[in-house]
Every structure is written in structure tokens, then in C-alpha cells.
N, CA and C atoms of all chains as a GROMACS GRO file, in nm:
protein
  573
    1UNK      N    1  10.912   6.398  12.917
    1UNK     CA    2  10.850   6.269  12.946
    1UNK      C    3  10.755   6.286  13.064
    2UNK      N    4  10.639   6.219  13.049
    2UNK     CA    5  10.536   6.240  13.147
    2UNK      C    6  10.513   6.092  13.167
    3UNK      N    7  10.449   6.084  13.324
    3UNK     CA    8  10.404   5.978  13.406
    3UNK      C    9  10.374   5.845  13.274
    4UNK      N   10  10.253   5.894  13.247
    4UNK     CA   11  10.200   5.800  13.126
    4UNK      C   12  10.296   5.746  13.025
    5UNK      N   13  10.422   5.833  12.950
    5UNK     CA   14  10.516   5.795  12.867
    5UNK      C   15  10.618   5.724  12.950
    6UNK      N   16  10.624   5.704  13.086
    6UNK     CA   17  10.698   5.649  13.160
    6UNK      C   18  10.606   5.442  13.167
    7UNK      N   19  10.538   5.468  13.187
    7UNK     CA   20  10.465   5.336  13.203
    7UNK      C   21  10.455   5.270  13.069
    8UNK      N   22  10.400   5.362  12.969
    8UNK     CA   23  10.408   5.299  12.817
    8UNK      C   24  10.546   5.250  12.787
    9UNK      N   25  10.645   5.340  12.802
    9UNK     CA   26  10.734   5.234  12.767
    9UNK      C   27  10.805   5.140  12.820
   10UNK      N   28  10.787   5.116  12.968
   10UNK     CA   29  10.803   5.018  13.068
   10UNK      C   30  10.679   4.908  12.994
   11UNK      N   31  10.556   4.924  12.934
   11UNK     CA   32  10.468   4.818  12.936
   11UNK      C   33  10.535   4.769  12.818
   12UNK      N   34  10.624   4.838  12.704
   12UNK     CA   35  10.668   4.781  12.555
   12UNK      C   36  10.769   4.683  12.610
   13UNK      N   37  10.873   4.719  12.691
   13UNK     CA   38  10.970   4.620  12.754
   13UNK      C   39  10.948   4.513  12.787
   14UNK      N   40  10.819   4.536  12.914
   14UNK     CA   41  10.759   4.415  12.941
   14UNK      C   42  10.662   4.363  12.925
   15UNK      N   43  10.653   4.294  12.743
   15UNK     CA   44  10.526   4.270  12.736
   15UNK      C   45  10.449   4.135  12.850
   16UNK      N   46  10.541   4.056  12.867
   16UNK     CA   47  10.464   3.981  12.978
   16UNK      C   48  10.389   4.048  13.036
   17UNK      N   49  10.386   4.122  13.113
   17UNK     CA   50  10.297   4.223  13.232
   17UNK      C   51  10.193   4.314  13.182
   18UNK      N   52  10.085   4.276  13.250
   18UNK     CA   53   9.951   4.341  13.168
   18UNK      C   54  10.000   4.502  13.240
   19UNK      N   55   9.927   4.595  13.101
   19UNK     CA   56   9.972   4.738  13.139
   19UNK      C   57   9.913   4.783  13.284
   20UNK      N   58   9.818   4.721  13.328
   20UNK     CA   59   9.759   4.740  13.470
   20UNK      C   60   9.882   4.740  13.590
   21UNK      N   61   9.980   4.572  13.560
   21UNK     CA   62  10.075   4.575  13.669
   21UNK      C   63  10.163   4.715  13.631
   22UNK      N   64  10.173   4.687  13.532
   22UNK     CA   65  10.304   4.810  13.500
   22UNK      C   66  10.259   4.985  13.561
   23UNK      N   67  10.106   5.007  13.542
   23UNK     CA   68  10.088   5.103  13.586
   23UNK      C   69  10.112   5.113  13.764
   24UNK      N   70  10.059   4.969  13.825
   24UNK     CA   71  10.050   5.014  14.000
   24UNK      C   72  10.238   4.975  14.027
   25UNK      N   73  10.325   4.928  13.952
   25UNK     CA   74  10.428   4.954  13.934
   25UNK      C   75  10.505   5.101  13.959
   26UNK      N   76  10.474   5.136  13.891
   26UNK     CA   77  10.571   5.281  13.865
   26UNK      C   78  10.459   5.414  13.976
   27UNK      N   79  10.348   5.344  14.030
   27UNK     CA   80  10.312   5.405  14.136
   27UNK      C   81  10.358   5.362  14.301
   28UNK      N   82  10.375   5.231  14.298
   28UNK     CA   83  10.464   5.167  14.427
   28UNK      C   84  10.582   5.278  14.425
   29UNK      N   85  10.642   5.263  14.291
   29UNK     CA   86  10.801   5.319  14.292
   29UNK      C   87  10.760   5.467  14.359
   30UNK      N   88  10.671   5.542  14.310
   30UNK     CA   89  10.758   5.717  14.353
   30UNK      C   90  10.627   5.741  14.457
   31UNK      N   91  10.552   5.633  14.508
   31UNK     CA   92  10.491   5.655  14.675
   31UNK      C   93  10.578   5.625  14.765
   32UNK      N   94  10.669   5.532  14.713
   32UNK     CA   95  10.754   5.462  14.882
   32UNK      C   96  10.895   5.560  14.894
   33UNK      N   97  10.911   5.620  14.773
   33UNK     CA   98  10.981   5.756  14.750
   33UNK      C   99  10.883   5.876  14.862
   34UNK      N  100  10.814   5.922  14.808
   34UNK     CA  101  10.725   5.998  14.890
   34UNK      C  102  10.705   6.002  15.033
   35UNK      N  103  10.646   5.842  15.075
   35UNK     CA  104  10.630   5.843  15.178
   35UNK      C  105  10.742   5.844  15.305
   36UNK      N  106  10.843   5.786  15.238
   36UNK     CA  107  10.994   5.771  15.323
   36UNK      C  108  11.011   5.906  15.335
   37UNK      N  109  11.003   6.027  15.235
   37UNK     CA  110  11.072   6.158  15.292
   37UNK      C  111  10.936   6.188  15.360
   38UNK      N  112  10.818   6.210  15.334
   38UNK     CA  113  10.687   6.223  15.465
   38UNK      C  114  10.774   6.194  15.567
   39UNK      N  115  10.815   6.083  15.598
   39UNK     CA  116  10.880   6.031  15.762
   39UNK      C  117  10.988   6.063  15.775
   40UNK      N  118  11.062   6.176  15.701
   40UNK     CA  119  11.169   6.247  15.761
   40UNK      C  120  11.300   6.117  15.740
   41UNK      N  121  11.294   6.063  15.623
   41UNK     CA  122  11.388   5.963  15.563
   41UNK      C  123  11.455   6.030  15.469
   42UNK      N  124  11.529   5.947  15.466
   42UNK     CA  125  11.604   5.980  15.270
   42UNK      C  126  11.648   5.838  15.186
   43UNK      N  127  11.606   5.895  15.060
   43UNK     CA  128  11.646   5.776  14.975
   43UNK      C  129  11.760   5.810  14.871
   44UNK      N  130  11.846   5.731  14.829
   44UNK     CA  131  11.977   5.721  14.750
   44UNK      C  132  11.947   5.613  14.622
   45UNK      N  133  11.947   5.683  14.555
   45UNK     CA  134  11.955   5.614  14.432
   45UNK      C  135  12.071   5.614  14.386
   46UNK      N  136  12.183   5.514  14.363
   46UNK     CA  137  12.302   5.542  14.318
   46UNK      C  138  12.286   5.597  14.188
   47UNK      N  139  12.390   5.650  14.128
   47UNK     CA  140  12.379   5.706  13.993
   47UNK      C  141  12.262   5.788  13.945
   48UNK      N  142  12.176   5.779  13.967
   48UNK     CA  143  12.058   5.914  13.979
   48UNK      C  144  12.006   6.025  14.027
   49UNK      N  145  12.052   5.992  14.171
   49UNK     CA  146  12.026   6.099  14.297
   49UNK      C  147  12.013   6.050  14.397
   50UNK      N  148  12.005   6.163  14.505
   50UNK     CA  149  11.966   6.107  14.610
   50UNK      C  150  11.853   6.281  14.667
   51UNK      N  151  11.731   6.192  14.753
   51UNK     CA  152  11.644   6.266  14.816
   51UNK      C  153  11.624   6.306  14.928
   52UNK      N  154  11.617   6.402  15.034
   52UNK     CA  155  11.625   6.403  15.144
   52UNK      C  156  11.550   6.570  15.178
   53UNK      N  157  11.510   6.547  15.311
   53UNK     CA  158  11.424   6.736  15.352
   53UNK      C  159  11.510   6.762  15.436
   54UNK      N  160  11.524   6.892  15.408
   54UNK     CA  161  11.578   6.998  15.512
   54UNK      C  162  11.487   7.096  15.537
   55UNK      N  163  11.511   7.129  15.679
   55UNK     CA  164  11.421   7.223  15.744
   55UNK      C  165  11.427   7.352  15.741
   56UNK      N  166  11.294   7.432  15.715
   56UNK     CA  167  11.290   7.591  15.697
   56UNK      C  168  11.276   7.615  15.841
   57UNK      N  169  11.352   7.735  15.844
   57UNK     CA  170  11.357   7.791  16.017
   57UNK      C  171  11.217   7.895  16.026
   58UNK      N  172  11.150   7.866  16.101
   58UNK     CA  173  11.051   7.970  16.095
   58UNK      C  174  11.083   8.096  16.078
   59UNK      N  175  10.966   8.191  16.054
   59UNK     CA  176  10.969   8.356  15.979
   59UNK      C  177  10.836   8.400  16.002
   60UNK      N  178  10.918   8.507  16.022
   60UNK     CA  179  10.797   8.667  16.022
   60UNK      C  180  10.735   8.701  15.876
   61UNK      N  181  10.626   8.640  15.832
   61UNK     CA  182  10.580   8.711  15.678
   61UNK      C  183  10.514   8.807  15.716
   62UNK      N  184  10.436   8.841  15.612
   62UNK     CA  185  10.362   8.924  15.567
   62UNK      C  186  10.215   8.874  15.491
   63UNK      N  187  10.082   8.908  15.518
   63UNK     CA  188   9.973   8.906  15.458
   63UNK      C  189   9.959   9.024  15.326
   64UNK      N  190  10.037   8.975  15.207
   64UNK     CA  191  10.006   9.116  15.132
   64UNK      C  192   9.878   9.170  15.088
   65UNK      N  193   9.831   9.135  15.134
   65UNK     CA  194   9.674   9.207  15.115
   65UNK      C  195   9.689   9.313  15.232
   66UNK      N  196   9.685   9.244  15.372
   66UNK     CA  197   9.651   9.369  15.487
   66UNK      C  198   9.784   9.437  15.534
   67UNK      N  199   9.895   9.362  15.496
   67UNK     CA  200  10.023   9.392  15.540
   67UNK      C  201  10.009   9.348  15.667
   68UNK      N  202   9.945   9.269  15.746
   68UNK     CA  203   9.934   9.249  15.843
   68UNK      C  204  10.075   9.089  15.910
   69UNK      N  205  10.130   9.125  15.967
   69UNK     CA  206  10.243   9.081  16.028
   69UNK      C  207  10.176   8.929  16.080
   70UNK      N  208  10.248   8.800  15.999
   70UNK     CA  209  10.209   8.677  16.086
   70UNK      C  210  10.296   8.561  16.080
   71UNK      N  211  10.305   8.475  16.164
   71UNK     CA  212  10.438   8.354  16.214
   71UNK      C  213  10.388   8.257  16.046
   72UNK      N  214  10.524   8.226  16.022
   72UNK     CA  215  10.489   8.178  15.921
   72UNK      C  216  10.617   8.038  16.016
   73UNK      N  217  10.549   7.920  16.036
   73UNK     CA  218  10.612   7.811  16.119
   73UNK      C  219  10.711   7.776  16.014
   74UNK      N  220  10.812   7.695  16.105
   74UNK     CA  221  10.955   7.603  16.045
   74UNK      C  222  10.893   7.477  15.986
   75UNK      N  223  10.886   7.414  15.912
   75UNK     CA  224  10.860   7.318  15.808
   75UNK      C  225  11.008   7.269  15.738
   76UNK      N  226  10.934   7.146  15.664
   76UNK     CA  227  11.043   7.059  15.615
   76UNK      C  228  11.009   7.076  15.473
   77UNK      N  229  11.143   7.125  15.395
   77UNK     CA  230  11.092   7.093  15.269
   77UNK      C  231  11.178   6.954  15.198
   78UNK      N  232  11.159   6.963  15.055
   78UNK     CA  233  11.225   6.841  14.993
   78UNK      C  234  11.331   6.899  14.901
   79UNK      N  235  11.418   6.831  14.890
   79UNK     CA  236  11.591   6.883  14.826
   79UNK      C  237  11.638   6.704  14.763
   80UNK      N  238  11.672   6.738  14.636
   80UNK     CA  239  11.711   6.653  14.547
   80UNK      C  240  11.867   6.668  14.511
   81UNK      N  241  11.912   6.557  14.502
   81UNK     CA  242  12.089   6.603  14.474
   81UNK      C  243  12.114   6.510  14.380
   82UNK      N  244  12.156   6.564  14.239
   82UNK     CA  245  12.145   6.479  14.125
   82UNK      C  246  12.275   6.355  14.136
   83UNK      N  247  12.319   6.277  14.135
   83UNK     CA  248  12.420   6.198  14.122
   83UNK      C  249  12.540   6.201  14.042
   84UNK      N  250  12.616   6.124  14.070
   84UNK     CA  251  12.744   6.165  13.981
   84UNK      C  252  12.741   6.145  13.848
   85UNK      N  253  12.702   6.038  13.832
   85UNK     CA  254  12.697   5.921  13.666
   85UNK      C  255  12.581   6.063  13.581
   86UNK      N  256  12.494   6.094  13.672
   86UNK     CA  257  12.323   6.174  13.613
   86UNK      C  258  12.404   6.298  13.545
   87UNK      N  259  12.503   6.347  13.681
   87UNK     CA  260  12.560   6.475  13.595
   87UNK      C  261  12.677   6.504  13.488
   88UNK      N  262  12.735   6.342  13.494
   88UNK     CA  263  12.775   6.309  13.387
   88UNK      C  264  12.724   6.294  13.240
   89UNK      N  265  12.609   6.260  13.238
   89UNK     CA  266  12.566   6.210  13.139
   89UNK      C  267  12.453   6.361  13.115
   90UNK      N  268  12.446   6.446  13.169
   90UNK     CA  269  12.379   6.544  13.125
   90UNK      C  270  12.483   6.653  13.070
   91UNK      N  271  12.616   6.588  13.082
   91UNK     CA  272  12.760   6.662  13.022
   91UNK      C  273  12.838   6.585  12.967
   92UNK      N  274  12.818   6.531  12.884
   92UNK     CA  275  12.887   6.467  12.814
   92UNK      C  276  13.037   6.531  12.708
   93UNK      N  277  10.811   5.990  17.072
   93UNK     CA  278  10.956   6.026  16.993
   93UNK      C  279  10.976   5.985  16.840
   94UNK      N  280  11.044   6.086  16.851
   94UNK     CA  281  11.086   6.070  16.675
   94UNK      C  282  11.105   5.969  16.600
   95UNK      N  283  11.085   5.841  16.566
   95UNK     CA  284  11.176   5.765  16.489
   95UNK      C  285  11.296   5.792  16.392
   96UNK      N  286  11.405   5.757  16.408
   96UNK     CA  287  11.509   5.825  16.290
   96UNK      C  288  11.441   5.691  16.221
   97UNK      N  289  11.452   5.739  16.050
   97UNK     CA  290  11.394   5.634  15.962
   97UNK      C  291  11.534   5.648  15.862
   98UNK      N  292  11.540   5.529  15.814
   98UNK     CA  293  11.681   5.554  15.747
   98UNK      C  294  11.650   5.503  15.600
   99UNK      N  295  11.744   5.525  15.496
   99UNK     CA  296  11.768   5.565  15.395
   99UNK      C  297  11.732   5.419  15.295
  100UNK      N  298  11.606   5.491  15.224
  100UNK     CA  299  11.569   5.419  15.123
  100UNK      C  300  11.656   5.404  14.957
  101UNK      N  301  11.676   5.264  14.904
  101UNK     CA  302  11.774   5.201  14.789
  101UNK      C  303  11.680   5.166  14.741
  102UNK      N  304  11.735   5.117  14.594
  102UNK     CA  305  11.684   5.033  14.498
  102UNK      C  306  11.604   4.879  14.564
  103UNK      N  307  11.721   4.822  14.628
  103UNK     CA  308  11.699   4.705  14.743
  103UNK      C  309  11.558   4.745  14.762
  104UNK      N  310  11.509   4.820  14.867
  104UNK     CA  311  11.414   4.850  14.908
  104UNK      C  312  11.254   4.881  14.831
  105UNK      N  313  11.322   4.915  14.755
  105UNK     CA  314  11.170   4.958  14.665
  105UNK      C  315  11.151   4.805  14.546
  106UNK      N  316  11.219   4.751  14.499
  106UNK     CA  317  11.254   4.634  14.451
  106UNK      C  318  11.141   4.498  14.539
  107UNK      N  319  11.220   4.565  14.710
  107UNK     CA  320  11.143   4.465  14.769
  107UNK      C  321  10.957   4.478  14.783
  108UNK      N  322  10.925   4.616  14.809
  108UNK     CA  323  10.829   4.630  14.798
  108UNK      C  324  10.747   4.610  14.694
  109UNK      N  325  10.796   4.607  14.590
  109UNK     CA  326  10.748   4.619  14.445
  109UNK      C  327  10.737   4.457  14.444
  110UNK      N  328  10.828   4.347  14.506
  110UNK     CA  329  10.807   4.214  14.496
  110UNK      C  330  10.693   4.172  14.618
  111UNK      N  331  10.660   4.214  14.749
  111UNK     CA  332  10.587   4.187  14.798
  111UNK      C  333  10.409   4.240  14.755
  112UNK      N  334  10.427   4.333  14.698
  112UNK     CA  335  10.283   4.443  14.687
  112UNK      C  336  10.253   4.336  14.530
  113UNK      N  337  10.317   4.347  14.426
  113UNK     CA  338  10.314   4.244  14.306
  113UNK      C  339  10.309   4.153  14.285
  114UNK      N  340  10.385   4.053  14.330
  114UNK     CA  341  10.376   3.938  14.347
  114UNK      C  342  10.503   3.910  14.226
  115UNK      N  343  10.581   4.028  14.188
  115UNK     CA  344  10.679   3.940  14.092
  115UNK      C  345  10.809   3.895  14.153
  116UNK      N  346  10.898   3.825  14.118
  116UNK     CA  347  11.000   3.756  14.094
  116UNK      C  348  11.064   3.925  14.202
  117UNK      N  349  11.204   3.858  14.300
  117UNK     CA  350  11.286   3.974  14.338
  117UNK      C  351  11.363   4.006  14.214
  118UNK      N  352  11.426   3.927  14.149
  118UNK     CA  353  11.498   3.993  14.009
  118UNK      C  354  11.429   4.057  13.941
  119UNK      N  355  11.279   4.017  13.920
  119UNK     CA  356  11.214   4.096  13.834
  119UNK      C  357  11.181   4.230  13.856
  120UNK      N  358  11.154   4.270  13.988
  120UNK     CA  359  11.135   4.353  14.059
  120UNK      C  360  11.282   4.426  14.042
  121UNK      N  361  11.378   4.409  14.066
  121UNK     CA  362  11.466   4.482  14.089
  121UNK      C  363  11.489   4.548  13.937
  122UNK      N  364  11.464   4.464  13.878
  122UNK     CA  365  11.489   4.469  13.716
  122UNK      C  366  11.363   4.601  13.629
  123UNK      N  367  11.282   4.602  13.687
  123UNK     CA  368  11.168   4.694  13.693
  123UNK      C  369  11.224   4.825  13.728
  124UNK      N  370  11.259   4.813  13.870
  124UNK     CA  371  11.362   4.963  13.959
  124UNK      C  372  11.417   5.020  13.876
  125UNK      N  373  11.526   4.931  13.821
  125UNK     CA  374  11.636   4.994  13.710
  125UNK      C  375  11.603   5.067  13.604
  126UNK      N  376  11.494   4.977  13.516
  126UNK     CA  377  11.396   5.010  13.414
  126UNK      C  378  11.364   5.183  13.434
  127UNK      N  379  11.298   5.153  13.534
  127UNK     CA  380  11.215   5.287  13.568
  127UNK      C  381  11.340   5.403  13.568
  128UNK      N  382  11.386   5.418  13.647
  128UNK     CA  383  11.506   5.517  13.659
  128UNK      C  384  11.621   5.493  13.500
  129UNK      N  385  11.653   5.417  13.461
  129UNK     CA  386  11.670   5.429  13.337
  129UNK      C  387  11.667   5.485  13.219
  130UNK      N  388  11.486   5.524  13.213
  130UNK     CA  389  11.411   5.552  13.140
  130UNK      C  390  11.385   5.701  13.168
  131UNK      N  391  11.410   5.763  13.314
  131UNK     CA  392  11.399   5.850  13.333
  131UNK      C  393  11.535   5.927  13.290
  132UNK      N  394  11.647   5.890  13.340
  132UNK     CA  395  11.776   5.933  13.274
  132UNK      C  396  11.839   5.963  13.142
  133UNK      N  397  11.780   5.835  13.050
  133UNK     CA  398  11.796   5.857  12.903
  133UNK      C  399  11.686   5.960  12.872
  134UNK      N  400  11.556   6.028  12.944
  134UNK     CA  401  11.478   6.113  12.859
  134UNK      C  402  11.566   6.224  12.908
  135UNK      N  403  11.650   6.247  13.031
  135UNK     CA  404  11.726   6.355  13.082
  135UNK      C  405  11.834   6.403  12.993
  136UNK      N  406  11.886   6.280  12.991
  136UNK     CA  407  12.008   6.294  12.871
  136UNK      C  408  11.969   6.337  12.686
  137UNK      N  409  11.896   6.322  12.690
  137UNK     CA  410  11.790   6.366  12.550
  137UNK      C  411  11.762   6.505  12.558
  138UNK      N  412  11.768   6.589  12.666
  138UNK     CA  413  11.715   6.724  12.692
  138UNK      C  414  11.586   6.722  12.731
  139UNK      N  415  11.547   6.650  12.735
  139UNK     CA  416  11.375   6.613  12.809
  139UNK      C  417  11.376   6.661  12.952
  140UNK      N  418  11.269   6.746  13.013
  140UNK     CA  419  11.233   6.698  13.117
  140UNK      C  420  11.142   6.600  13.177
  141UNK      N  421  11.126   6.550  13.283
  141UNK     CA  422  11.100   6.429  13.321
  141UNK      C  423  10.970   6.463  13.458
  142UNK      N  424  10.841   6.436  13.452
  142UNK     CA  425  10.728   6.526  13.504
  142UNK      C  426  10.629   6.406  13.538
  143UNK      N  427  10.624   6.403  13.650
  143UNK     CA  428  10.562   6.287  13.729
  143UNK      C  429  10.444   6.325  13.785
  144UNK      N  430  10.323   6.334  13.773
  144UNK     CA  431  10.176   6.392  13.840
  144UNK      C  432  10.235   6.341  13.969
  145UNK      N  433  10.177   6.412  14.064
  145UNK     CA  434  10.139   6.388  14.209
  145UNK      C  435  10.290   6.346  14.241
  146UNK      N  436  10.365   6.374  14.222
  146UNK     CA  437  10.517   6.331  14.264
  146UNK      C  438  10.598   6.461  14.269
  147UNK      N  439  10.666   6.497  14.129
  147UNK     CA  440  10.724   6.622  14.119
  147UNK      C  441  10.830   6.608  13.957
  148UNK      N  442  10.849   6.710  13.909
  148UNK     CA  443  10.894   6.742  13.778
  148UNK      C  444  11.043   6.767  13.826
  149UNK      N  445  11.103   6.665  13.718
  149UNK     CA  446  11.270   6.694  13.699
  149UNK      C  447  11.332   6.770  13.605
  150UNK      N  448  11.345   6.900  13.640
  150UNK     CA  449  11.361   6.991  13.521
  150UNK      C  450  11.546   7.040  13.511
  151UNK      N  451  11.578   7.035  13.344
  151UNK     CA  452  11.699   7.098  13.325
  151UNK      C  453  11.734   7.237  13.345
  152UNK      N  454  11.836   7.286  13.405
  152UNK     CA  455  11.884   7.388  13.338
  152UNK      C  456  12.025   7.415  13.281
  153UNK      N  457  12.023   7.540  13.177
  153UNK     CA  458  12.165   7.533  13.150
  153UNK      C  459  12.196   7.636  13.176
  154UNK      N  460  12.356   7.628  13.250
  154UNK     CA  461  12.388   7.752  13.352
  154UNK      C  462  12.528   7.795  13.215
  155UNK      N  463  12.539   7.957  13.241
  155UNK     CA  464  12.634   8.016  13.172
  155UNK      C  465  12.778   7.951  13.198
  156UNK      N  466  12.863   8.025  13.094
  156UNK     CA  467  12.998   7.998  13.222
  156UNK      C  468  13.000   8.125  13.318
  157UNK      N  469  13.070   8.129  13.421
  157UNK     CA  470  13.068   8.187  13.524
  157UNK      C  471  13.251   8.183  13.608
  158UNK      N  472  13.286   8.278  13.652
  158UNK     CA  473  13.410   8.280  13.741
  158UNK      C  474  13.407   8.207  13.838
  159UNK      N  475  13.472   8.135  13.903
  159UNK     CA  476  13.482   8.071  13.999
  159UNK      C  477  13.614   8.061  14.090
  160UNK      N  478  13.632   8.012  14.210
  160UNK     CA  479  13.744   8.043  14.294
  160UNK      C  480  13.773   7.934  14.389
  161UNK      N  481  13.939   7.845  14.365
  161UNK     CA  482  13.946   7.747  14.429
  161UNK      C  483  13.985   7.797  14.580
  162UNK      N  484  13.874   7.749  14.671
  162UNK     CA  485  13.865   7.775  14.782
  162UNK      C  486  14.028   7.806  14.871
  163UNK      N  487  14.057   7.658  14.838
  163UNK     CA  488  14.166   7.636  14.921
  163UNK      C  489  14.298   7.726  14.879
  164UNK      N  490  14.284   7.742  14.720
  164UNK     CA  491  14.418   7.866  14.692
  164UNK      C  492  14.351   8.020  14.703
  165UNK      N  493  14.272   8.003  14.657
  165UNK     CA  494  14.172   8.157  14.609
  165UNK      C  495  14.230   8.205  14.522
  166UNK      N  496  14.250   8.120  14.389
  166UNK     CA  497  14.277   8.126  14.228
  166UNK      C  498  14.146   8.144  14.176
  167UNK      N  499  14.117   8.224  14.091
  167UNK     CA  500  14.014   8.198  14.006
  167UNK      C  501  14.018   8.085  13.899
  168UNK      N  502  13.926   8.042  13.872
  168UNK     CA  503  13.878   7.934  13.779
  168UNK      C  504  13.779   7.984  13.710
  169UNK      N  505  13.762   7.967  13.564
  169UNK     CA  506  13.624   7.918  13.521
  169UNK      C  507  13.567   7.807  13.550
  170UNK      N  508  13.433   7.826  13.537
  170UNK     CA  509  13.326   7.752  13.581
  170UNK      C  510  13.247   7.715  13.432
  171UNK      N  511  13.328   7.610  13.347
  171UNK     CA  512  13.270   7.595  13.206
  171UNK      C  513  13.083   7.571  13.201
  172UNK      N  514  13.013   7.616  13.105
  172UNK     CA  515  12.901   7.607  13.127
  172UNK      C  516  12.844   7.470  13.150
  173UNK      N  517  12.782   7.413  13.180
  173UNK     CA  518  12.712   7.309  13.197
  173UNK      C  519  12.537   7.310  13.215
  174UNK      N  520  12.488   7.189  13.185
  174UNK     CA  521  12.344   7.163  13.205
  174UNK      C  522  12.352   7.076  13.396
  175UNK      N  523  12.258   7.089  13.444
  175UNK     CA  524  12.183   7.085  13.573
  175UNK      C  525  12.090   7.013  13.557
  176UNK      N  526  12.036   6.938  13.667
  176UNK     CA  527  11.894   6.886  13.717
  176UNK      C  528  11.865   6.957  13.822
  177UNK      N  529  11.731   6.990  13.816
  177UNK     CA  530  11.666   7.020  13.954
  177UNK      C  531  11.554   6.960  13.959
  178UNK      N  532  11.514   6.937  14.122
  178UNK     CA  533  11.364   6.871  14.155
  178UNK      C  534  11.288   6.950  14.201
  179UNK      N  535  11.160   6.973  14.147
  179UNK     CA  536  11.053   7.094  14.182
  179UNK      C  537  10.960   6.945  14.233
  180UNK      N  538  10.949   6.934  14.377
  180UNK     CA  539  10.869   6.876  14.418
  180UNK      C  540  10.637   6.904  14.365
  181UNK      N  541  10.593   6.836  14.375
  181UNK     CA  542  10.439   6.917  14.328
  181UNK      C  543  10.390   6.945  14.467
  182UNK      N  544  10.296   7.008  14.458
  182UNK     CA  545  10.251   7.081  14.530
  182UNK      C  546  10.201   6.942  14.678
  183UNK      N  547  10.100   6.867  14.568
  183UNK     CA  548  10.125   6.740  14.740
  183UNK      C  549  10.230   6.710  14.808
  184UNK      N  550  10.293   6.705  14.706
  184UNK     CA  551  10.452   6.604  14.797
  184UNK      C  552  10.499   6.672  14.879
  185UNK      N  553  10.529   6.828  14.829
  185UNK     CA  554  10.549   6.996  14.959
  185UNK      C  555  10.453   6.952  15.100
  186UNK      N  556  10.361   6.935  15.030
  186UNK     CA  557  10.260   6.963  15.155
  186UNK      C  558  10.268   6.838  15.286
  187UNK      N  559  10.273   6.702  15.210
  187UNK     CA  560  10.337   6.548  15.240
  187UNK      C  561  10.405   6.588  15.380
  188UNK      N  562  10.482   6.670  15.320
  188UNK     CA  563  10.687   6.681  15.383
  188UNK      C  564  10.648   6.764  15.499
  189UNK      N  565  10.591   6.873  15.440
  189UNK     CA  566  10.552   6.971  15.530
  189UNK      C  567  10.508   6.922  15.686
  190UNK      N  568  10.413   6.849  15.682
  190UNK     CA  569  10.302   6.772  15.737
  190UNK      C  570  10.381   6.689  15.842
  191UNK      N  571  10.466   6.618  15.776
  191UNK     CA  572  10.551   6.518  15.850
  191UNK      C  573  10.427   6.370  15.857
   0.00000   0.00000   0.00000
């Protein structure tokens, strides 16, 4: 399922709502997702998951081209933890 | 200083979705559900679930495998099962990164 098959069938559900709302819809939904972990938040979706970043400790890489030795900084990445009901139902 | 920012719900995005829209809070909330819903039943179907500019929810299915209850240090199997994982896209990495 892709973005677009996500809105189409949110717009069949609700035909009241012109497919326009339904589209800036399901873009509200996974920006305020987005932007909350940007700000070092987390969100919980019961029964689906929950989202949250944990931090990479900085490191010594490597340039594989020159082999040349450089700081590769500590950063935040993003980590998803599927829910109980989600991993239920993907085991049925 | 840092702000601690705390933990975004359904509640929350519901509300936004009723202020930014202009619909109904039930309707809105009713939308939330929808959405994640829709994402779960394509999960449960064997679908993965692939959001542009967001990030792809992809299955996997893991073997069985040995396993060991910590607290006795018995072995167990570990019956096979299917997985979700979140491969964030490349903006959203960068988003996070960024702070």
C-alpha cells in the first residue's frame, strides 16, 4: 500500500469529504508524526506502535575513496516499536 | 535549553486534524483511526505499507531460532514469526538528524 492507496480509500469511506480534504488529511497525520520526533518527542499509538529517536554516539569513519580518517558526529536517529495488538495480528 | 517535548496520541493528532480542517473532533478522531486502520489491515494482508516523504513499513519473516529464558537459562524455541520494521526515508533521517 502506497501514500495514494492510503487516501483513495479513506476518500471511498468518506464520501462526504472532497478528495482534496482527505488528501491534506493523511498529510497533517504523518507531519505532526514527523515533526514531534524532529523535536526529540515520541508518539504512541496504542495498538500500532509507538515512535521515538535514539541517539548514535559519535565515530571515527572512514572516506572510502581516500581512506582518509574523519569524525563522523552523534546524531539522532528514528526507532519504531510495533505494538502489541500489530504483532498480534501479523501472527495470527 | 532543551525543551523535553512529550509524547504524541491519537488525542493529539485528532486535535490538530480538527483545528487545521475545520472538521467535527469525532470526526477527526474518527479519520485517526481510519488512517492507522487501513494501514494495519494492508499489514495483516502481507502488504507493506510505504508512505513518500515519511518512511516504509516493511515485513519480515524471521526463521525459528533457539532461544533462552533469561531468568532459568532453559532453552526455548523461538517459533517463527512475521515482524514490522520502520525504514524511516531519507528526509525524515535527515529531519531527526537535524533536530
Amino acid at each position: 500500500m502506497i501514500r495514494s492507496e492510503l487516501v483513495q480509500a479513506l476518500a471511498k469511506e468518506n464520501p462526504d469529504l472532497r478528495p482534496e480534504e482527505v488528501e491534506q488529511t493523511v498529510d497533517i497525520f504523518f507531519e505532526e508524526i514527523a515533526r514531534r520526533l524532529a523535536e526529540g518527542g515520541r508518539v504512541e499509538l496504542r495498538g500500532f506502535g509507538a515512535f521515538s529517536t535514539r541517539e548514535r554516539e559519535s565515530r571515527k569513519g572512514r572516506n572510502p575513496r581516500t581512506g582518509e580518517t574523519v569524525d563522523v558526529p552523534s546524531k539522532k536517529v528514528p526507532y519504531f516499536k510495533p505494538g502489541k495488538e500489530m504483532r498480534e495480528r501479523l501472527n495470527p | 535549553m532543551m525543551r523535553s517535548v512529550g509524547t504524541l496520541t491519537r488525542a493529539d493528532l485528532a486535535e490538530t486534524i480538527n483545528r487545521k480542517m475545520g472538521f467535527s473532533r469525532a470526526e477527526s478522531l474518527a479519520l485517526v483511526e481510519s488512517i492507522l486502520a487501513h494501514m494495519c489491515n494492508a499489514m495483516a494482508d502481507g502488504e507493506n505499507v510505504k508512505i513518500s516523504g515519511f518512511g516504509s513499513f516493511v515485513l519480515r519473516d524471521k526463521k525459528e531460532r533457539i532461544g533462552r529464558n533469561p531468568k532459568t537459562g532453559i532453552e526455548v524455541p523461538i517459533t517463527p514469526r512475521r515482524v514490522m520494521t520502520f525504514r524511516a526515508s531519507q528526509l525524515l533521517k535527515e529531519r531527526i538528524a537535524n533536530g
